[in-house]
Backbone and ligand atoms as CSV (ligand in chain L), in Angstrom:
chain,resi,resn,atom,element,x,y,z
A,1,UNK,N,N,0.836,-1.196,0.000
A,1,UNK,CA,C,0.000,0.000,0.000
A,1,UNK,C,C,0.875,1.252,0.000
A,2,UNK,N,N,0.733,2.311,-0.687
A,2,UNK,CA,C,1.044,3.630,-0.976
A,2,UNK,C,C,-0.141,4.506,-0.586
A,3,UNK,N,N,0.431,5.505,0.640
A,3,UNK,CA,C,-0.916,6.913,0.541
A,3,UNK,C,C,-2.352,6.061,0.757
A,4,UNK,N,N,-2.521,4.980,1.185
A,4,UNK,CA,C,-3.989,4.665,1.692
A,4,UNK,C,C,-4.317,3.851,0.215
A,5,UNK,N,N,-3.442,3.286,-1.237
A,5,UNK,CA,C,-3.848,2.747,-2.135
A,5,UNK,C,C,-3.013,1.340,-2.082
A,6,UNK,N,N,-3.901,0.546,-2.609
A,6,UNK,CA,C,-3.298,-0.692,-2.461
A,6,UNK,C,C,-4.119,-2.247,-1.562
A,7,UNK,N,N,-3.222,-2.985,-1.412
A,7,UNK,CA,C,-3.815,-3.760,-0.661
A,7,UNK,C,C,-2.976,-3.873,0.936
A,8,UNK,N,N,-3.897,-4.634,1.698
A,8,UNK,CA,C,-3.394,-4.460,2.996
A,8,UNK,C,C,-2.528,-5.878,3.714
A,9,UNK,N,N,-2.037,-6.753,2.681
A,9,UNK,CA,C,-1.614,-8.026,3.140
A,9,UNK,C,C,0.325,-7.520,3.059
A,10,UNK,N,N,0.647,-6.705,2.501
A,10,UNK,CA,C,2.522,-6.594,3.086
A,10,UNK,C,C,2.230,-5.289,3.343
A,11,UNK,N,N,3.555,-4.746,3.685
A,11,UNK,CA,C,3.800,-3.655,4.170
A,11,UNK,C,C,3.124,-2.390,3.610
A,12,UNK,N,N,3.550,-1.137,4.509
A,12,UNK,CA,C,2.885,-0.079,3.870
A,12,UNK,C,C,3.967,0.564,3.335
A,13,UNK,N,N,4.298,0.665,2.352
A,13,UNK,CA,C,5.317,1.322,1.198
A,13,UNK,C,C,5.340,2.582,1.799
A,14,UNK,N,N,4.321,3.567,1.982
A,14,UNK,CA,C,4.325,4.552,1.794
A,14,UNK,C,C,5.943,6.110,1.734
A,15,UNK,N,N,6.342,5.768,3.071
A,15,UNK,CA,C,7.842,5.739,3.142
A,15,UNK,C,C,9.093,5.290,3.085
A,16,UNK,N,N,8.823,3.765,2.523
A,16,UNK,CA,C,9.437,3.177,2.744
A,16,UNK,C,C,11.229,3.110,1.865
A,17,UNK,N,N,10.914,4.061,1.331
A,17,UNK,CA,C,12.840,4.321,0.835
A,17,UNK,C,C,13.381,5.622,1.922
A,18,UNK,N,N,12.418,6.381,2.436
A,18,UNK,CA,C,13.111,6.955,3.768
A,18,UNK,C,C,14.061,6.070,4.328
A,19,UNK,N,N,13.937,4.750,4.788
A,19,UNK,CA,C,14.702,4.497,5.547
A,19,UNK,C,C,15.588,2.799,4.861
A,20,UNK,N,N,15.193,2.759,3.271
A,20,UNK,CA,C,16.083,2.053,2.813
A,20,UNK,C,C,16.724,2.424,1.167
A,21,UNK,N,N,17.776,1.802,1.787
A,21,UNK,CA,C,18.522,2.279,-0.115
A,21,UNK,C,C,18.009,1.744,-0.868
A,22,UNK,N,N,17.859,2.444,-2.481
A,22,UNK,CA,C,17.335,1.855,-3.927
A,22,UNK,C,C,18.340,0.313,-4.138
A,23,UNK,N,N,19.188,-0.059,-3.204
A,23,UNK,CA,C,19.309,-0.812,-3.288
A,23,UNK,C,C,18.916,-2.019,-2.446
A,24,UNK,N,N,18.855,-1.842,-1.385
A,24,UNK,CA,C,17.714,-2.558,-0.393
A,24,UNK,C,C,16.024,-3.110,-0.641
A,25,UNK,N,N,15.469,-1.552,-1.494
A,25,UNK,CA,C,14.332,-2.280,-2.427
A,25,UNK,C,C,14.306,-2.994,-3.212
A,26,UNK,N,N,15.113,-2.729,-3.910
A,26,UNK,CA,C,15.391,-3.848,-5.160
A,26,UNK,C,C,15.372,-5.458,-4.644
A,27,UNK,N,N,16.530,-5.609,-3.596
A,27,UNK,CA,C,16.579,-7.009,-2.608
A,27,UNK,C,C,15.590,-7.037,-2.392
A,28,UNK,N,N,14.370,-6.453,-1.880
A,28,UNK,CA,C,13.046,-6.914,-0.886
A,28,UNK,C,C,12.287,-6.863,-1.922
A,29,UNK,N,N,12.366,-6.482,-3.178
A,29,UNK,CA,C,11.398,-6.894,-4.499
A,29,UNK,C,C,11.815,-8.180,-4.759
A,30,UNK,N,N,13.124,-8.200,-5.237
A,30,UNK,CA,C,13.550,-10.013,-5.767
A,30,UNK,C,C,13.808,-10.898,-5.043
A,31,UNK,N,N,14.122,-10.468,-3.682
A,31,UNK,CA,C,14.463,-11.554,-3.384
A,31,UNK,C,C,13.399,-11.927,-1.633
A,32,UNK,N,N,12.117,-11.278,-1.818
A,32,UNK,CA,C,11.152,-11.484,-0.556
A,32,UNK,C,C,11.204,-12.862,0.308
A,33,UNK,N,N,12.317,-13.795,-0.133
A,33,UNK,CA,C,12.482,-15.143,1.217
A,33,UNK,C,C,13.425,-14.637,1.543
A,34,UNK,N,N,14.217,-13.374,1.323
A,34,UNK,CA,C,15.261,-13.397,2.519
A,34,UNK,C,C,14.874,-12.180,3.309
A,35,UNK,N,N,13.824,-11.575,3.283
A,35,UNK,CA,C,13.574,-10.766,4.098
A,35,UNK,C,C,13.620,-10.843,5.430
A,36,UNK,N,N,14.121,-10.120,6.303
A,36,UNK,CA,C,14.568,-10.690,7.638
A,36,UNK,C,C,13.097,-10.423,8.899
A,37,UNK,N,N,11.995,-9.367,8.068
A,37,UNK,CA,C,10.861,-9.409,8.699
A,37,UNK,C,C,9.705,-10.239,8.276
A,38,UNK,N,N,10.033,-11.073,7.237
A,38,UNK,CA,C,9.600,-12.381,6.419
A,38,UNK,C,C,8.627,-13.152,7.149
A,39,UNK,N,N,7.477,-13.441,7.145
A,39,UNK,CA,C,6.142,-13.896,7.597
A,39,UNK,C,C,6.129,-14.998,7.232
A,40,UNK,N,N,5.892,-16.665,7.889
A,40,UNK,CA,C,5.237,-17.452,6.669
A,40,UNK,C,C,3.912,-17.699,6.224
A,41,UNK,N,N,4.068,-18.220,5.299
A,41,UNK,CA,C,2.651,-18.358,4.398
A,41,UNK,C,C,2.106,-19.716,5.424
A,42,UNK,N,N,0.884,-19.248,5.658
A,42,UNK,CA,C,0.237,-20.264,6.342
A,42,UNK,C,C,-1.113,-21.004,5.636
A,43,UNK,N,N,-0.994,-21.888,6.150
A,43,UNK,CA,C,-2.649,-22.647,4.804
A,43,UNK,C,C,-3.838,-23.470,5.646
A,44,UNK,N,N,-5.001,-22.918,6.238
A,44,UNK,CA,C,-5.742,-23.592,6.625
A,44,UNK,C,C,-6.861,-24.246,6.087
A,45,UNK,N,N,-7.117,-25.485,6.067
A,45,UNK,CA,C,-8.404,-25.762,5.812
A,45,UNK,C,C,-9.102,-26.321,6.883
A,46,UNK,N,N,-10.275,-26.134,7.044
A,46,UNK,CA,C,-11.377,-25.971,7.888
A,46,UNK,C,C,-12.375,-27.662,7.484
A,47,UNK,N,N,-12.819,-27.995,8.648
A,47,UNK,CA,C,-13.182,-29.696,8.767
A,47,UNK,C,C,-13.969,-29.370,7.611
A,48,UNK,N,N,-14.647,-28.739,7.223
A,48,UNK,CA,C,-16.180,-28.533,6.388
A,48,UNK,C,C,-15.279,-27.985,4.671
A,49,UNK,N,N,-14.284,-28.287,4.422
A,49,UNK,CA,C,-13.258,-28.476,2.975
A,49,UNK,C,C,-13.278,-27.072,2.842
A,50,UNK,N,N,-13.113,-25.187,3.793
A,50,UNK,CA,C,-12.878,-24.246,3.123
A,50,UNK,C,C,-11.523,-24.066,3.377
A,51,UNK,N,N,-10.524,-23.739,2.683
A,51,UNK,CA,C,-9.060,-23.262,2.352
A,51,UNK,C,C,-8.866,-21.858,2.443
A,52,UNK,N,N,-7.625,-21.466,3.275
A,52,UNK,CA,C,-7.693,-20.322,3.299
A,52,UNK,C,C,-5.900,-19.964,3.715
A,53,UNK,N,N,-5.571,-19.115,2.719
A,53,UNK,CA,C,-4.186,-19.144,2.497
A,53,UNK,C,C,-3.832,-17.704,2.880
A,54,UNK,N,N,-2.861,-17.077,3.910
A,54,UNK,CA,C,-2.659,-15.940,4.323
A,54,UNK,C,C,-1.380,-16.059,5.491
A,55,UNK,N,N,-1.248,-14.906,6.298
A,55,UNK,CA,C,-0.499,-14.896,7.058
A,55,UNK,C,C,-1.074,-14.699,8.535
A,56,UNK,N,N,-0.542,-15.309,9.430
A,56,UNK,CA,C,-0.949,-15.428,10.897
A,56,UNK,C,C,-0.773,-14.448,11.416
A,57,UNK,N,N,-1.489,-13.501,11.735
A,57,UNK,CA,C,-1.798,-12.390,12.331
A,57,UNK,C,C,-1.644,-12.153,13.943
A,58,UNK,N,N,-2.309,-13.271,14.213
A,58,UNK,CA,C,-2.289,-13.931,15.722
A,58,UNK,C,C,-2.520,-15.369,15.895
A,59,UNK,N,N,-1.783,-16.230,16.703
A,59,UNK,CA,C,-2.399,-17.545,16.999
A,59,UNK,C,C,-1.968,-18.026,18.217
A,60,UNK,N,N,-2.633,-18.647,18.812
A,60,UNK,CA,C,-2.327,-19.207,20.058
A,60,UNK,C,C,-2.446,-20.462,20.095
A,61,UNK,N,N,-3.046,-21.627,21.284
A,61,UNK,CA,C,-3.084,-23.147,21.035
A,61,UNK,C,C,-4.096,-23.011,20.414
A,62,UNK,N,N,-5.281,-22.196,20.603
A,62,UNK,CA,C,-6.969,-23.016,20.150
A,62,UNK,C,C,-7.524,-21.933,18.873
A,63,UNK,N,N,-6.400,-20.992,18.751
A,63,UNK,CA,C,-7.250,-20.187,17.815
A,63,UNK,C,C,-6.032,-19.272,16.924
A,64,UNK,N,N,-6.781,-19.258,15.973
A,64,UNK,CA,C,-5.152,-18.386,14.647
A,64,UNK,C,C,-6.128,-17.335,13.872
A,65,UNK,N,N,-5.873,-16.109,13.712
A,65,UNK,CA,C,-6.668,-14.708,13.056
A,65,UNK,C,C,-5.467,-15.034,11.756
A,66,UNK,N,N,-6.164,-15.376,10.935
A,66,UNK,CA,C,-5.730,-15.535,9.801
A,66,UNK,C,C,-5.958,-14.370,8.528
A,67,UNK,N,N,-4.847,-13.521,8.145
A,67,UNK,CA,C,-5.566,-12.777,6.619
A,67,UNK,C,C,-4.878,-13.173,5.596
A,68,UNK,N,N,-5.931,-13.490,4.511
A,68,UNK,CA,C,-6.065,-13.639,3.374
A,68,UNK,C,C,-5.094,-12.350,2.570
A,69,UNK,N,N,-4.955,-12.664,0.893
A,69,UNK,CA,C,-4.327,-11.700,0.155
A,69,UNK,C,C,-5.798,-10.282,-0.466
A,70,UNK,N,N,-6.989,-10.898,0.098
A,70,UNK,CA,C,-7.461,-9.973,-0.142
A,70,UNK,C,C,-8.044,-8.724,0.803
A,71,UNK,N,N,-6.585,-8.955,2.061
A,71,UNK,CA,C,-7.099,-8.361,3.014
A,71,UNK,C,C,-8.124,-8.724,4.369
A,72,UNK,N,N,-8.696,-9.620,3.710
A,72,UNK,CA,C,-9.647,-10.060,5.119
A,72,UNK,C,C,-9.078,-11.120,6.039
A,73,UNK,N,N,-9.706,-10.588,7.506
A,73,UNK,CA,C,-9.266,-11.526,8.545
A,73,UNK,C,C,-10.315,-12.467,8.846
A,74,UNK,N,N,-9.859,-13.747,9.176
A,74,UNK,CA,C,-10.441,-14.907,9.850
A,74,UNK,C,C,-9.986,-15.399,10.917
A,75,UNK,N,N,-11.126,-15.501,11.772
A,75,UNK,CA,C,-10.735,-16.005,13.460
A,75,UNK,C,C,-11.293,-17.286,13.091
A,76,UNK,N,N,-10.092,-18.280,12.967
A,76,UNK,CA,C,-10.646,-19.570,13.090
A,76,UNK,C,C,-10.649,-20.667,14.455
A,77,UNK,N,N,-10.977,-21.430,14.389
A,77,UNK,CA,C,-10.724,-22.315,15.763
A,77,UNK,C,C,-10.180,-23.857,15.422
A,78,UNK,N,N,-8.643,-23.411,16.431
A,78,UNK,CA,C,-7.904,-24.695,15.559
A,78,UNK,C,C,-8.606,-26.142,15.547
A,79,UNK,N,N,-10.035,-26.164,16.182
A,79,UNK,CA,C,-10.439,-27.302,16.728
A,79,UNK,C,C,-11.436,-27.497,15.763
A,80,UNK,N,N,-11.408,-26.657,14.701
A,80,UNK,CA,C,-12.204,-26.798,13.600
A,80,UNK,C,C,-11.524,-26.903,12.295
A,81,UNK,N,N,-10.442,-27.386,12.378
A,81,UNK,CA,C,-9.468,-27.113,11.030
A,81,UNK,C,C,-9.447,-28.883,10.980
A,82,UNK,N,N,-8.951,-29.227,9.672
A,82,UNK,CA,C,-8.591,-30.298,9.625
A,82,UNK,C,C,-7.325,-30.687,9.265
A,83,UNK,N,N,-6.164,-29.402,8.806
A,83,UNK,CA,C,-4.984,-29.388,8.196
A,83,UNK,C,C,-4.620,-28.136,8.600
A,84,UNK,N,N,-3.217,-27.768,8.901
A,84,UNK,CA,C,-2.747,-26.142,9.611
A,84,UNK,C,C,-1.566,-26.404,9.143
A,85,UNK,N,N,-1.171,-25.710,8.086
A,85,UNK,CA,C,0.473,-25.676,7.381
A,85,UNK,C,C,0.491,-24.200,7.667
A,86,UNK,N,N,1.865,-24.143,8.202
A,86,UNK,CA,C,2.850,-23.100,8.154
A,86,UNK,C,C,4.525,-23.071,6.940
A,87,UNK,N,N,4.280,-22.823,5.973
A,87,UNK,CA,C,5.312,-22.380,5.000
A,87,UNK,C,C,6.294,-21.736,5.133
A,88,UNK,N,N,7.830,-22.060,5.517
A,88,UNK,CA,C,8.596,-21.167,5.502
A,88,UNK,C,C,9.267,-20.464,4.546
A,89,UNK,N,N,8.334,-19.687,3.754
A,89,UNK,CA,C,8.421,-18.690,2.735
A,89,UNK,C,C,7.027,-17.762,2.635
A,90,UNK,N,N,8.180,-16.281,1.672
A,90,UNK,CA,C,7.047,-14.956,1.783
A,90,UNK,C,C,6.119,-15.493,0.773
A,91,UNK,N,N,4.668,-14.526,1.408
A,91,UNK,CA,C,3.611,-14.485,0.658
A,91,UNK,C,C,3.728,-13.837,-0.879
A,92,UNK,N,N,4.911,-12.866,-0.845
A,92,UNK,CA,C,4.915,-12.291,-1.994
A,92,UNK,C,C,5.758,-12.925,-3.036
A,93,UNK,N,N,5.112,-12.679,-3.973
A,93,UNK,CA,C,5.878,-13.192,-5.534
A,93,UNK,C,C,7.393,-13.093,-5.275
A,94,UNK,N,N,8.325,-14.279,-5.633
A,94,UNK,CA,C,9.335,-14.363,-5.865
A,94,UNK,C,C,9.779,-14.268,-6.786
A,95,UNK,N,N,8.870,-13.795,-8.102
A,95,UNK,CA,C,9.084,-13.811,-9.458
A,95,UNK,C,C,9.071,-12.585,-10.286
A,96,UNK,N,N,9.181,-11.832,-9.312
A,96,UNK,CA,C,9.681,-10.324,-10.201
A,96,UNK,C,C,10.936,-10.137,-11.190
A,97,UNK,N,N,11.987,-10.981,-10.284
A,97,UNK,CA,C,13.207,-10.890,-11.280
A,97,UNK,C,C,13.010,-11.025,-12.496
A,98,UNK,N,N,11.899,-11.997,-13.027
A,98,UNK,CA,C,11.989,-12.316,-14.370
A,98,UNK,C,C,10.520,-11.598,-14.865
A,99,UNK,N,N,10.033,-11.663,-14.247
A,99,UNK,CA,C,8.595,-10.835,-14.893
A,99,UNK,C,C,8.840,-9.462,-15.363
A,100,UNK,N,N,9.427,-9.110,-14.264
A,100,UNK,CA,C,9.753,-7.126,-14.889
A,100,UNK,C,C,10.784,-7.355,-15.526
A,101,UNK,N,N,11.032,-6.493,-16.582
A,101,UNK,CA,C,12.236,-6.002,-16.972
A,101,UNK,C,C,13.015,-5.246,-16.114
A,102,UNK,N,N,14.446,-4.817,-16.723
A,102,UNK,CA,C,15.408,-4.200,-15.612
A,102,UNK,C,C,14.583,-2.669,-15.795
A,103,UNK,N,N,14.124,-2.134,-16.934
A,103,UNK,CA,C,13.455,-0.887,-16.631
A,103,UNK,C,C,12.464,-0.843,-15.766
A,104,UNK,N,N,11.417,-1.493,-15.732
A,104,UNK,CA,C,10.390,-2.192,-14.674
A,104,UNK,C,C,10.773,-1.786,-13.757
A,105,UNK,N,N,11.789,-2.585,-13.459
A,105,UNK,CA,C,12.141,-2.756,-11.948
A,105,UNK,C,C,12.592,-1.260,-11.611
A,106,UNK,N,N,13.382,-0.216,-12.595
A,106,UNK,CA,C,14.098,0.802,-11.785
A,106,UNK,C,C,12.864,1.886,-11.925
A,107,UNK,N,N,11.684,1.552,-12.640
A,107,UNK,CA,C,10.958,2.662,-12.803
A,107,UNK,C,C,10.224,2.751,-11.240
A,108,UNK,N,N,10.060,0.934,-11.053
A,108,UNK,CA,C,9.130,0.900,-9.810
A,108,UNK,C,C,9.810,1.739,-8.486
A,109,UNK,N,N,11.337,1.360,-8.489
A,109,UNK,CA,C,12.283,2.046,-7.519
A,109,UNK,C,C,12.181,3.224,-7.094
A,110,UNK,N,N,12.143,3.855,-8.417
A,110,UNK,CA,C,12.371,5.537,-8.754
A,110,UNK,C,C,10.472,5.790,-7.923
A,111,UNK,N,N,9.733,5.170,-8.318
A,111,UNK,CA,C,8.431,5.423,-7.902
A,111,UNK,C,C,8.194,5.525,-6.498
A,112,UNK,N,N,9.098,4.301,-5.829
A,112,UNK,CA,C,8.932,3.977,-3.911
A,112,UNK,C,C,9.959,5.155,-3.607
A,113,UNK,N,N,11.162,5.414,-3.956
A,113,UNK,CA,C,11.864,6.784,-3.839
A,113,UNK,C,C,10.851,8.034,-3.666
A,114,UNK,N,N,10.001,8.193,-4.761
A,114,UNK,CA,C,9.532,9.552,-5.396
A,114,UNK,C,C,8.444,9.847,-4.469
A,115,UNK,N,N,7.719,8.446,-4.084
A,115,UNK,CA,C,6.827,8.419,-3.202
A,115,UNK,C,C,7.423,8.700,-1.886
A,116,UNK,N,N,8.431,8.355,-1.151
A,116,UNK,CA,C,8.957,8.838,0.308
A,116,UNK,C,C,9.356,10.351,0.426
A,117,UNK,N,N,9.266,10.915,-1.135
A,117,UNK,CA,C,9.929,12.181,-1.023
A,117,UNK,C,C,8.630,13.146,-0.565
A,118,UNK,N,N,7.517,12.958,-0.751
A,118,UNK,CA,C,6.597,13.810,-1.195
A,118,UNK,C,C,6.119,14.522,0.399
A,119,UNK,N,N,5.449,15.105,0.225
A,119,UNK,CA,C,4.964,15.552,1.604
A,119,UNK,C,C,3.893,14.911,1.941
A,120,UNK,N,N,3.628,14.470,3.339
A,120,UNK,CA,C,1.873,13.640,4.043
A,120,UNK,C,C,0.619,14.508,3.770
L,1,HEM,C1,C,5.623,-4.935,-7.512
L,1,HEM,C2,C,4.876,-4.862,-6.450
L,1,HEM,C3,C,5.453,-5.011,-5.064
L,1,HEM,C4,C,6.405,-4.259,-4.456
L,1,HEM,C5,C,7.141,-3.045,-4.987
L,1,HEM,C6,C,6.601,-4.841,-3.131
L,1,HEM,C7,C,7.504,-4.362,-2.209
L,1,HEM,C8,C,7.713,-4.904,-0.966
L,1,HEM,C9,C,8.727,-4.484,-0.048
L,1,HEM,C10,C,9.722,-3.350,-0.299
L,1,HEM,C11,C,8.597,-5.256,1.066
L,1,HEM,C12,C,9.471,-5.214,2.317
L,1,HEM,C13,C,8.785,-4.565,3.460
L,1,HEM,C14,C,9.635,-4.604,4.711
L,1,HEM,O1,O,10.865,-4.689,4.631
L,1,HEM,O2,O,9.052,-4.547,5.792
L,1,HEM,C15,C,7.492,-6.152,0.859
L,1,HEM,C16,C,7.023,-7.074,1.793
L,1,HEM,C17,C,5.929,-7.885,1.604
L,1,HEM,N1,N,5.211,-8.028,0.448
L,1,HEM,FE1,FE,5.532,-7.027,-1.285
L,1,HEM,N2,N,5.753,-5.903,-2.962
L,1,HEM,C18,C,5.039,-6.054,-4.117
L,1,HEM,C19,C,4.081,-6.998,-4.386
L,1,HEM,C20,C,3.555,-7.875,-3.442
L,1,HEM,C21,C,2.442,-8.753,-3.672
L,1,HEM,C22,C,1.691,-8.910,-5.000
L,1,HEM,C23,C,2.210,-9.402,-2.504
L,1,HEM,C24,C,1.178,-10.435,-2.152
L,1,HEM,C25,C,0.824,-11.376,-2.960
L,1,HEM,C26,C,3.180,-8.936,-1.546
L,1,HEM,C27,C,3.251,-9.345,-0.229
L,1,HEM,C28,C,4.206,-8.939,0.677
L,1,HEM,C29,C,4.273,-9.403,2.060
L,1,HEM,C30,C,3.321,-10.401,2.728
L,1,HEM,C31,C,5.354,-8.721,2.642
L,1,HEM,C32,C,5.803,-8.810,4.113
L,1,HEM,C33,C,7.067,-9.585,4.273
L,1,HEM,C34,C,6.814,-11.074,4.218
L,1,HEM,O3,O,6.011,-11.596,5.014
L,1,HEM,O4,O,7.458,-11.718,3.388
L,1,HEM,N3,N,3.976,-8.008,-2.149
L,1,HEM,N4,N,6.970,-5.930,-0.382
């Protein structure tokens, strides 16, 4: 998310080259499993066959607040799941390197830069 646009499942961009180098973004674009604040992908399905793939928000023994990539949270009850995977890897695409081009990539840079510069 940028300025209140976006979605709400990773970080909030908004400043976020304030406090890292165009080269630090670049790493946390291509290479999001080595991120050192790196979440895993968690996968529940529920006794009654619904699936629901997101990051653990909160969980304890009997209960996990699960959100989805479209933003929404679920309070499930582990005593209602029938399967609880935890993934040790990010939710986000690992596949930028090859999807964007190298312009892609420096336009997006120049953009998370241009965006930390601006005033709130
Ligand atoms: C080209 C678009 C994208 C850009 C520029 C971008 C950029 C970033 C950056 C810079 C971080 C690091 C934040 C930090 O250090 O705290 C991050 C983290 C994250 N991003 Fe993205 N991202 C993009 C697309 C996505 C998409 C499509 C998803 C979801 C499917 C996603 C999910 C996440 C998550 C969950 C994190 C938190 C760290 C983790 O748990 O691995 N991102 N993103």
């Amino acid at each position: 998310m940028i300025r209140g646009q976006g979605g709400f499942i990773g970080a909030d961009l908004s400043s976020y080259a304030q406090t890292h180098s165009p080269q630090e973004i670049r790493e946390a674009i291509l290479n999001p499993n080595k991120n050192s604040s790196r979440q895993d992908v968690v996968i529940a399905v529920t006794r009654d066959g619904r699936k629901y793939v997101g990051v653990a928000r909160n969980e304890d023994n009997f209960s996990l607040q699960l959100q989805t990539l479209d933003g929404a949270f679920h309070l499930l009850m582990k005593s209602h799941l029938a399967t609880l995977r935890h993934e040790p890897r990010s939710l986000m695409p690992s596949d930028y390197g090859s999807k964007l081009t190298k312009n892609d990539l420096d336009d997006l840079i120049k953009f998370l830069v241009k965006s930390s510069q601006e005033q709130p």
